[in-house]
C-alpha positions as CSV (number, residue, x, y, z in Angstrom):
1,X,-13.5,4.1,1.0
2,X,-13.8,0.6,-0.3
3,X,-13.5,2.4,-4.0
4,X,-9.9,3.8,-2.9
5,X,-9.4,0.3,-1.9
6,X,-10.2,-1.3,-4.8
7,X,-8.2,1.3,-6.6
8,X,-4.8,0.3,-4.7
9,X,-5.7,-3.2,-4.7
10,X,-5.2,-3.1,-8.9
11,X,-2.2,-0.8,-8.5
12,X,-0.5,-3.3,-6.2
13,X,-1.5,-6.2,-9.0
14,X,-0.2,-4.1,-11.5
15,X,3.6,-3.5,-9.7
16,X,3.1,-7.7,-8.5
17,X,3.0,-8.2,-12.7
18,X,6.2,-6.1,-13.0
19,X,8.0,-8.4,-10.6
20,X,8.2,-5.9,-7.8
21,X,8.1,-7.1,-4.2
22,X,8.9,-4.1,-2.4
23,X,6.3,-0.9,-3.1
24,X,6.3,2.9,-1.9
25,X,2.9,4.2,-1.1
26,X,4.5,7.6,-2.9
27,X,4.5,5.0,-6.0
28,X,1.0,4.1,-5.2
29,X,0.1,8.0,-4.9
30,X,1.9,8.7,-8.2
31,X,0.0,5.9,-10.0
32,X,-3.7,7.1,-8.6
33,X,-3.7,10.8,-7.1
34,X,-4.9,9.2,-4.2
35,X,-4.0,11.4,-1.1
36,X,-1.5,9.6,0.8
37,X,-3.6,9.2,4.0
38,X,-6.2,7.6,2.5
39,X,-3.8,5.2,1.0
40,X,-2.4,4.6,4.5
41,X,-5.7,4.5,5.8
42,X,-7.1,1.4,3.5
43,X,-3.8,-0.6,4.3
44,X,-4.1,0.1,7.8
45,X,-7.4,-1.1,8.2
46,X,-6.7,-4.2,6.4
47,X,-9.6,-3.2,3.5
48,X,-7.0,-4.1,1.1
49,X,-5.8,-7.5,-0.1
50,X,-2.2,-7.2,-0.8
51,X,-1.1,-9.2,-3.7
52,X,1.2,-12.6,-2.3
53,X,4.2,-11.8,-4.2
54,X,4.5,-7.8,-2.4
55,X,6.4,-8.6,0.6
56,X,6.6,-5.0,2.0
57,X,4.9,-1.7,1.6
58,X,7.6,1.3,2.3
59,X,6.8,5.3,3.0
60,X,9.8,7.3,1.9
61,X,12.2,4.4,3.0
62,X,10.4,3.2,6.0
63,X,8.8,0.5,6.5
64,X,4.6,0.8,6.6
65,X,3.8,-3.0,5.9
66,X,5.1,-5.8,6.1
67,X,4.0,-9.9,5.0
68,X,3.8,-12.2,8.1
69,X,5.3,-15.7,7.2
């Protein structure tokens, strides 16, 4: 698991360097091939450390995530 983690984590860095603050996990899937449950799974557990600038984490639209002030 904490490899999958790891993998998002420098996807999410990656789409913080292109200025985005909002992020579909269907981005996140296109990005690795990670299945989309373990993707939720990681964030949902809090094993990974969402880069400052991403304010929220969407599934098709929804919200999944979302930075506490």
């Amino acid at each position: 698991m904490e490899r999958f983690a790891k993998a998002v984590e420098n996807i999410l860095k990656r789409f913080e360097e292109k200025g985005l603050e909002v992020v579909d996990l269907y981005d996140i899937w296109v990005e690795s091939s990670i299945p989309m449950d373990l993707i939720e799974e990681v964030i949902e557990k809090d094993m990974v450390k969402v880069p400052p600038n991403i304010k929220e984490l969407k599934v098709r639209g929804k919200n999944f995530w979302r930075r506490r002030n």
